[in-house]
N, C-alpha and C positions, 0 to 999 in steps of 0.2 A: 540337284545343282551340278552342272558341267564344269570342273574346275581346271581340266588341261585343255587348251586352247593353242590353235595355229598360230606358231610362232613365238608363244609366249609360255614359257617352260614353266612345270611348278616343282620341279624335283627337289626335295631337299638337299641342301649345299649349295645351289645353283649362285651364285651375286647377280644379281638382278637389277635392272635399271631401275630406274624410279619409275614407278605404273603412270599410264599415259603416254603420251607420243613419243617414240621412239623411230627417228628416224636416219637412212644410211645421210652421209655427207658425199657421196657421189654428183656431181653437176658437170653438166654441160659446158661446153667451152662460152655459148650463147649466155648461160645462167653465170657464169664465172665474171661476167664481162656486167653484170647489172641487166641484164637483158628476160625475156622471156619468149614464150614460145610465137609466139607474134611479131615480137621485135621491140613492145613498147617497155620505154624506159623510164621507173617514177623520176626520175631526174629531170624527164623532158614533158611531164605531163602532174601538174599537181593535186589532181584529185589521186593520185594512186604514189603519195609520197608514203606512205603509212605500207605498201607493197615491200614484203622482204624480197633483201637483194638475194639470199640462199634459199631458194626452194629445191626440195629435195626431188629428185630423180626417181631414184626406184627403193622401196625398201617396205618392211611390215611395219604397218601400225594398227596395237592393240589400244582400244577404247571401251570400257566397260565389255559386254561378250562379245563386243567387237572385232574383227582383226581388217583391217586393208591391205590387199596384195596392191600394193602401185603400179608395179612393175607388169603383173597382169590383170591391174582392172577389176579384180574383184573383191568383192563384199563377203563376207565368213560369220556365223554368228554361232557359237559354240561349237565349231569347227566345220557345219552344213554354211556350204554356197548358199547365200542371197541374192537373186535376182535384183538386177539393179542397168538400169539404161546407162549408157556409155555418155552421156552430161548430165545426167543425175550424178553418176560419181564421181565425174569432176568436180560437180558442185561441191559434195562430201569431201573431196581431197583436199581443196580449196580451203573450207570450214576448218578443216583440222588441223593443216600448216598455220594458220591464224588465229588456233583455240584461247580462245578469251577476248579475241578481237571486232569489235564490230568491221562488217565489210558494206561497203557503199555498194548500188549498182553497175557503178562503172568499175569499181575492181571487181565485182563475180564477173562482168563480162570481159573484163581484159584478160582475168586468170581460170576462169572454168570453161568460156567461149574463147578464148586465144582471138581475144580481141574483136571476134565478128560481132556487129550491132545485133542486139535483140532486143524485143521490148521488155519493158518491166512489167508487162505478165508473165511471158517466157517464164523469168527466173522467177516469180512469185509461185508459178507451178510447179517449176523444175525444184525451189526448195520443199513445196506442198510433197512432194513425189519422196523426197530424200527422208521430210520426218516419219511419213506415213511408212516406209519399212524403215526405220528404225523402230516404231511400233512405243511402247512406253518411253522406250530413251529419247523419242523424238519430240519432248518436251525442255530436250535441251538444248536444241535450236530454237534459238529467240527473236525478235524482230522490233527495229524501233524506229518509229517512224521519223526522217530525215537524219537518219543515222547509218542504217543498214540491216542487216543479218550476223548474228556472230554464235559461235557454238562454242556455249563452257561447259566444260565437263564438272561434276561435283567433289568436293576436296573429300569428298568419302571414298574415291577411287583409290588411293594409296590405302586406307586400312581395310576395303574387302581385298586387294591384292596380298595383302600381308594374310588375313584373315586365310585366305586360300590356300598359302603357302603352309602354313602352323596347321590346317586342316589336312592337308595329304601326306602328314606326319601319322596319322593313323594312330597317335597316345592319345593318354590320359592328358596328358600334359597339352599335347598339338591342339587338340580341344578345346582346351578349356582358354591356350592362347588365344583360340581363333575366336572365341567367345568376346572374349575384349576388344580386338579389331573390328568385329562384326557391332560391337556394342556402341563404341565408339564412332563405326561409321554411323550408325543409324541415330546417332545425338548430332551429328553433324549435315545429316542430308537425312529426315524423319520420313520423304515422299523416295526413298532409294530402295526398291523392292530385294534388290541382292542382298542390301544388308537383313533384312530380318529372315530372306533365305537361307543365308550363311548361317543366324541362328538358329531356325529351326532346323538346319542338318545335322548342326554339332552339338546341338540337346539330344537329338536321336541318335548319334551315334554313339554319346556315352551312355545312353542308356541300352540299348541295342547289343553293346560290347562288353558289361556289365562293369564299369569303369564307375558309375554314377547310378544313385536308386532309382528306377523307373517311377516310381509314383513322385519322383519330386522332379525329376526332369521329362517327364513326356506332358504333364500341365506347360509346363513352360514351352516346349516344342507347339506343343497347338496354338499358344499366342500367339509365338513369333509366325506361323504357316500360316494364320488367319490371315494376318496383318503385310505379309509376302504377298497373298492371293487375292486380300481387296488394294494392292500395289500395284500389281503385274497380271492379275488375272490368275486362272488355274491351268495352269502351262503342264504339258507331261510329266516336266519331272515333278512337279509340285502334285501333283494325282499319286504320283507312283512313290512320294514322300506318308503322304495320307495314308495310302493304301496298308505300308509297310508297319503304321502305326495301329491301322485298326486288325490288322491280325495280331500282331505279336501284345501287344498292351490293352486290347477289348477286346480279342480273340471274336469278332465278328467275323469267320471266314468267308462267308458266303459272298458277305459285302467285298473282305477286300480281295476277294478272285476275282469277282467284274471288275473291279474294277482296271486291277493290273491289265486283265486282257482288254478292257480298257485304251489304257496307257498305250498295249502293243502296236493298237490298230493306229492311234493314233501317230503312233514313233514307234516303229517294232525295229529301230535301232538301238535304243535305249536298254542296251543289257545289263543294267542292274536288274531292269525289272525282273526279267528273267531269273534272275540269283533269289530276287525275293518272291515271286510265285513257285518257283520249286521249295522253299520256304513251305511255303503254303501247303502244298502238296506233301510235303514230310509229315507235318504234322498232322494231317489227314489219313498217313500212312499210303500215299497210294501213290510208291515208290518210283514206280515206272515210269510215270506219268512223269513225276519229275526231273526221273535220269532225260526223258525227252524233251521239257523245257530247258534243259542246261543245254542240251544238245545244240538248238535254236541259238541260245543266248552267245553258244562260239560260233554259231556261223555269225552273227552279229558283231560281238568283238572278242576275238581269239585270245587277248592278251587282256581280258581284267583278270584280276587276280582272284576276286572273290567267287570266282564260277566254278576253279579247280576246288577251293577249298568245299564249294556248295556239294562237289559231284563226290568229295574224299569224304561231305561228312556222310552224305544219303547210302553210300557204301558201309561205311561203318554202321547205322542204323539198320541195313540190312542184311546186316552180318556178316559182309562179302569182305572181310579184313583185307585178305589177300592184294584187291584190285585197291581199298583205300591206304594201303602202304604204297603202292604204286604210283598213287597219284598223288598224294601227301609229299612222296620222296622229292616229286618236281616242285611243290609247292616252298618246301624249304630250302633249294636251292636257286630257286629264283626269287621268293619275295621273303627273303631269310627274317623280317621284319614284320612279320604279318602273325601276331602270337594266335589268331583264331584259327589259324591252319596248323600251326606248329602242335598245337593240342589237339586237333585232330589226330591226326598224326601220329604222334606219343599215343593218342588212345587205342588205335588200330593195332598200334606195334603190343602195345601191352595185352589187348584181348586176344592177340594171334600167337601168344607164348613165349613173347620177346620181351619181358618187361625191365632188363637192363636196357636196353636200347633205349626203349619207351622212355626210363628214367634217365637218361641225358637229356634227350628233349626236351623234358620237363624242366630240369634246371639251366638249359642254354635259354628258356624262356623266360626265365623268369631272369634271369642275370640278364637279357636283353631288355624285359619290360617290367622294371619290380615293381611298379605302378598298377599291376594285375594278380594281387592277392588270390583269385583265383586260380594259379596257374601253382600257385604252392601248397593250398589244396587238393589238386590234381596230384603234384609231386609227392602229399604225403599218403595217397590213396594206394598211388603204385609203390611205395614203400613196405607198405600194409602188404601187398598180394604177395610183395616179395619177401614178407616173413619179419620184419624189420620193424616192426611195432613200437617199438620204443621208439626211435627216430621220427615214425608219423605222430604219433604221439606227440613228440616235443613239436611238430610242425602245428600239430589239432592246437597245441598253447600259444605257439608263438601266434597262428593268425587270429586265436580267440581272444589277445590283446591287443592285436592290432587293431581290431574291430570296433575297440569301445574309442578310437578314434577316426578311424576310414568305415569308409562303405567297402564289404565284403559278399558277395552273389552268394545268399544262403542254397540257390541251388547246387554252387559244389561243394558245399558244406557239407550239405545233404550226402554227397559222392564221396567226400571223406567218413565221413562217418557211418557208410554202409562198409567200405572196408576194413573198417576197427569194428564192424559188428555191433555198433550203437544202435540197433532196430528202434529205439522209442525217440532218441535224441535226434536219429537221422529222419523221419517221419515229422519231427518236431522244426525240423529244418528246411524240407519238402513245404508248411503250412507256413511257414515265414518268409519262402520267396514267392508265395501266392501274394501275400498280405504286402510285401514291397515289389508285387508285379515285375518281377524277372523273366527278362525275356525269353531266358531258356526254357523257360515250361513250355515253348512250342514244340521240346523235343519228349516232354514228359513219356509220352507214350510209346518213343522208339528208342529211348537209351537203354545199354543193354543191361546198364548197372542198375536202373531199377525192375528188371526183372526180379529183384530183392522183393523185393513189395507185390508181387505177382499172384500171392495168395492173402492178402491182407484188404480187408473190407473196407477198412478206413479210407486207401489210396483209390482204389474202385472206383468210392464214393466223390472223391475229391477228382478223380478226372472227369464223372460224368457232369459234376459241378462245374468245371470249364468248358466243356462242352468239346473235349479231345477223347477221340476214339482209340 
């Protein structure tokens, strides 16, 4: 799901308008006077008294993944130009100055034809033209006979916008808002494909981030994905939603690399994929392979966030500390919020002999997102290396109470308690994030802390059970 949009900012902090038409108040001295581009004025003509006397000039308007450049004419739908004929989009401009209003014939042709006669096939094409690339949303252009045409948008548009916003929060928290918005919209508009999109990203992404148990939120990801794709069809990102689940939560690799490559052919603009096929590829071990799809994924787009942290972690997996300090150091200076990089990061620093260093990270992470119990795990693992045992120790208590109320990623569990030298409790903890299907087992086979387990039959057995080499 494409959540930043031409024109229409999702940054946190942003105030934002109320979602839906947002138009400039710039007008023409013609338009100021009651007039239009024609000349005709509903004053002097009463089929077109229902015509507003303010219609906007030039400005952006977002509509579900909509955007209209007015000003140049074009059509944007998750920020890719749409192809659209130069009265086809007036037609659409027209609709959406008057959203929720029926329009007669003689007002499309006074205000989308500037008054030239046409017949009412013309516009009956010319609107056939407009739903047709709208594509599913073109169901909300409506038509009634000796009434008009009118285009309402669904009052589910304000809570996927909200929804949107609490999702590129990137928490525990931003999630589980977006959940409610998205829930919300989809009780209120049940035929709205975005809303159960919205949900199926933010089930996967807490389960994904290890924020929430995989086996209770990736059932519910497939609901909502089914119910998005018999909505809206199986659109790229919704393939490359699938894909990302059937590696990481049924660990089908085979399946989900077709697919991704997939996805590319279809939109090999789409650089998540990219983030999540080198995914793929990590856990495959076949490292190279993936430093070359990241490679790809920036010429794609240079500036996601998650493709630094992808290339900081495959470094760290291959032991190359050196280069994933390097590229870790950009990550937390630019997305200082992003605690999946930041433990990176910390991790590089601490396997390359720096594990004060490592240990601030660890605690700016967790004092930024205490919402990730696993990052205090981490913190008390490098506590341990640094001799400090007692300290990790009280952190091994503090989050083994925390747990008998939160969800805790028994994978770093695992990672604490290799470094207290717990050999049977941290094995015991390795078979418990199998059992709640953690996402992290895709790195099972390249993290360097279980090199711990490198001579032990049991873990052997349990990777070739996953089918991770």
């Amino acid at each position: 799901m494409v959540f930043v949009k031409r024109g229409c900012s999702t940054d946190v902090g942003v105030n934002h308008e109320p979602f839906g038409l947002v138009w400039s108040s710039r007008l023409t001295r013609r338009q100021k006077d009651g007039k239009f581009w024609n000349g005709v004025s509903p004053k002097n003509n009463p089929d077109l008294k229902h015509v507003r006397k303010e219609v906007p000039y030039a400005a952006d308007v977002t509509f579900g993944p909509f955007t209209v450049d007015v000003a140049g004419a074009r059509l944007f739908c998750d920020g890719a130009e749409v192809k659209l004929r130069p009265r086809a989009f007036h037609v659409l401009r027209v609709l959406l100055q008057h959203n929720g209003r029926s329009l007669g014939y003689e007002q499309l042709m006074a205000e989308a034809w500037e008054g030239t006669f046409v017949s009412r096939h013309t516009v009956d094409v010319t609107v056939r033209e407009v739903k047709k690339t709208l594509g599913q949303y073109g169901t909300w252009i409506t038509h009634r006979p000796k009434v008009g045409y009118s285009l309402e948008l669904p009052t589910s548009d304000e809570h996927i916008r909200r929804g949107m916003h609490f999702w590129n929060r990137r928490t525990r928290e931003g999630f589980e808002r977006a959940i409610e918005c998205f829930t919300a919209a989809s009780h209120e508009c049940s035929a709205d494909a975005r809303a159960f999109e919205g949900l199926s990203v933010s089930y996967l992404a807490l389960a994904t981030f290890g924020m929430r148990p995989a086996r209770e939120m990736y059932p519910a990801f497939l609901a909502a994905h089914e119910r998005a794709v018999a909505l809206g069809g199986l659109t790229p990102e919704l393939r490359c939603n699938r894909a990302h689940g059937l590696h990481l939560f049924e660990r089908q690799f085979e399946e989900a690399e077709a697919e991704f490559r997939t996805v590319l052919q279809e939109k090999p603009m789409l650089a998540s994929t990219y983030v999540r096929l080198a995914m793929v590829c990590t856990t495959l071990r076949r490292y190279d392979e993936a430093l070359d799809v990241i490679a790809r994924g920036y010429r794609a787009d240079p500036l996601l966030p998650m493709l630094p942290v992808m290339e900081s972690a495959v470094r760290f997996f291959r032991r190359e500390y050196a280069l994933a300090i390097e590229v870790g150091a950009k990550i937390v200076e630019l997305h200082p919020y992003l605690q999946v990089g930041r433990a990176i990061y910390a991790r590089a620093l601490e396997y390359s002999g720096r594990p004060s260093e490592a240990l601030d990270q660890y605690r700016r992470g967790s004092m930024m997102s205490p919402d990730l119990p696993w990052l205090r795990a981490l913190e008390g693992a490098c506590l341990a290396h640094l001799g400090r045992f007692d300290e990790a120790k009280a952190i091994l208590d503090a989050v083994m109470e925390l747990r008998r109320t939160e969800y805790v990623d028994a994978f770093f569990m695992a990672l604490l308690r290799i470094a207290l030298d717990q050999r049977e409790d941290a094995f015991a903890e390795i078979e418990r994030a199998v059992d709640e299907n953690s996402a992290w087992l895709y790195s099972i086979g390249a993290d360097p802390k279980l090199d711990y387990f490198a001579d032990d039959a049991r873990f052997q057995r349990l990777r070739r059970e996953l089918g991770i080499p």
